[in-house]
N, C-alpha and C positions, 0 to 999 in steps of 0.2 A: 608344744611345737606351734608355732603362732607362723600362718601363712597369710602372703600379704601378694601371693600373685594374682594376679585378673582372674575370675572363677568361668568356667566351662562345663554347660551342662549336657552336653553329648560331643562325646566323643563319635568324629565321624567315621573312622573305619571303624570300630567294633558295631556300630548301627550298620555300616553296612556288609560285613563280617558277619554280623547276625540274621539279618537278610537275603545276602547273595548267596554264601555259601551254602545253606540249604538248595536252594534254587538249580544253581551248576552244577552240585551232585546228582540231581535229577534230571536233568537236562546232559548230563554227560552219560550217564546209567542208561537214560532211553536212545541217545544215540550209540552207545555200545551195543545194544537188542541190536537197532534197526542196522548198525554194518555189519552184526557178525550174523545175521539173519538166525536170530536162535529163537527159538518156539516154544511152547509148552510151560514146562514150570521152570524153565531159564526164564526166558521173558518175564515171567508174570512177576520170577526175583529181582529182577533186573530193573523192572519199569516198578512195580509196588512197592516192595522195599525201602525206597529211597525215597517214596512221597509220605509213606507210614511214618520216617526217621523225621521229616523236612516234618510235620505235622507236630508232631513230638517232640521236637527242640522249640517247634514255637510257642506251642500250648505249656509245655514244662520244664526245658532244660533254660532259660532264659530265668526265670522264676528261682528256681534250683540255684542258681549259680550266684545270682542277686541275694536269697535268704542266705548264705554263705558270706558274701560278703559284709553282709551288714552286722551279721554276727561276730566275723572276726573284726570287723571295725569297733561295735560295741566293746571289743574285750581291749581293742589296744586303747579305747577311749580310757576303759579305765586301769589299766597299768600305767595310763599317763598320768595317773590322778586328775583324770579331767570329771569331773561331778557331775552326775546325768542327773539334774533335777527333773527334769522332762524330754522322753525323749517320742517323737513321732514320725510313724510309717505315714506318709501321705499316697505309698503305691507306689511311686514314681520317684519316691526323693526323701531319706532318714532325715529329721531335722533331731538332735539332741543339743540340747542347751545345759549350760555350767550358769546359774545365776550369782553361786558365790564369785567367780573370777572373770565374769560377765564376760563367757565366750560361747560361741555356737562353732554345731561340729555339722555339716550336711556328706552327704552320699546319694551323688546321681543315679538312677539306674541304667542310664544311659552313657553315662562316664564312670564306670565301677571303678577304676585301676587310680581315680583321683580323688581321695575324700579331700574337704576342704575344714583347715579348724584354723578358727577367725578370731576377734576381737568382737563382741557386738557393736562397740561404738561404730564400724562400717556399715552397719546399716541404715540408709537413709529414710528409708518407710517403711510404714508399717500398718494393714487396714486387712478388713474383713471385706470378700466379696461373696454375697450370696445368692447371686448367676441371676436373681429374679426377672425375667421376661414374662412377654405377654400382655393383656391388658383384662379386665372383669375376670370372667369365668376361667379364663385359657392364663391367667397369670399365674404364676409358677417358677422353680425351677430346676434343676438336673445335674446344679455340681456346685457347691459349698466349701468353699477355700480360703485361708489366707494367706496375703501377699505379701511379700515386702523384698523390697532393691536393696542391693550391696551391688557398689561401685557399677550404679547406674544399669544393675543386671535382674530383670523380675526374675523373683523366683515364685512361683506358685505353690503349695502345698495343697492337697485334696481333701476334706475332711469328711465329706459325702459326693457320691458319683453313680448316679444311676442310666441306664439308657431311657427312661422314661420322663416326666416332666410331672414334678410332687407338686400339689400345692404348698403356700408359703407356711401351713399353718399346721402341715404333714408331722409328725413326731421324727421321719428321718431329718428333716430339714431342720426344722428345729435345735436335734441333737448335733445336726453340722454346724450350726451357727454358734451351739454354746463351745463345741469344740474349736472352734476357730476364734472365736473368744477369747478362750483360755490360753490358745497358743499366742496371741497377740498379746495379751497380757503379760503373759512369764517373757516374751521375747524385748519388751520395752522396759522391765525388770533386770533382765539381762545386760542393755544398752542402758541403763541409770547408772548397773554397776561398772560397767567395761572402761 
């Protein structure tokens, strides 16, 4: 199935779907306590409960729902006979490549409900960024990715992501950069064949 619409990497109500709705449950839960003036271990259900659930959809049902779908994506990729020479979790975004029919298949985690499976030839670029800031001692850096635009849209991929600031010469940074490497390779492989 070869898609050729405009690509869209979040979907805005399920982001805010995913956001609000915990939120107004908690916020509806503690204005029910406070009109129905109820005390003791009604309140304590009323008000805790709902920040416990809002807590635990963000930490894990988000996660949950996304490993589910990438799964069921991977499986229709290949009932489609779509060739997963490589395929990659960047966190945030499946990138699976077909090098023999030079196609790429992606999965937002912020637009789940819309995989996208392309021709490679739409890809305009294609490059390694390896986030390095700083300058002597303090140079470094904290997220290892490769990029590349289709119809004028960056996508990012993450190949290392830390909250801290590695130097250039780290084994994690390192390992991001051969990993992102490699996916620029197979992916202009891909766009040779497409």
């Amino acid at each position: 199935m070869e898609e050729n619409k405009k690509m869209k990497k979040i979907n805005i109500g399920y982001l805010l779907g995913y956001i609000c709705i915990p939120i107004l449950l908690v916020i509806a839960c503690t204005a029910a306590a406070i009109a129905l003036d109820v005390s003791g271990g009604v309140a304590v259900v009323l008000v805790f409960v709902p920040i416990v659930l809002a807590v635990a959809w963000w930490s894990f049902g988000g996660n949950y729902i996304y490993d589910k779908k990438k799964e069921a994506f991977e499986q229709s990729l290949d009932a489609q006979g779509f060739v997963r020479n490589q395929t990659f979790n960047g966190g945030n975004c499946l990138v699976a490549v077909d090098i023999e029919h030079g196609k790429i298949a992606l999965l937002f985690r912020w637009n789940m409900s819309q995989p996208y499976i392309f021709s490679a030839k739409r890809i305009q670029k294609i490059w390694v960024d390896d986030g390095r800031g700083g300058a002597g001692f303090m140079e470094g850096s904290s997220r290892v990715s490769f990029l590349f635009t289709v119809d004028d849209i960056k996508i990012r991929v993450n190949t290392f992501t830390s909250n801290k600031r590695w130097r250039m010469d780290s084994n994690y940074i390192l390992t991001g950069i051969s990993k992102a490497d490699m996916m620029v390779e197979i992916l202009n492989k891909a766009k040779a064949k497409g």
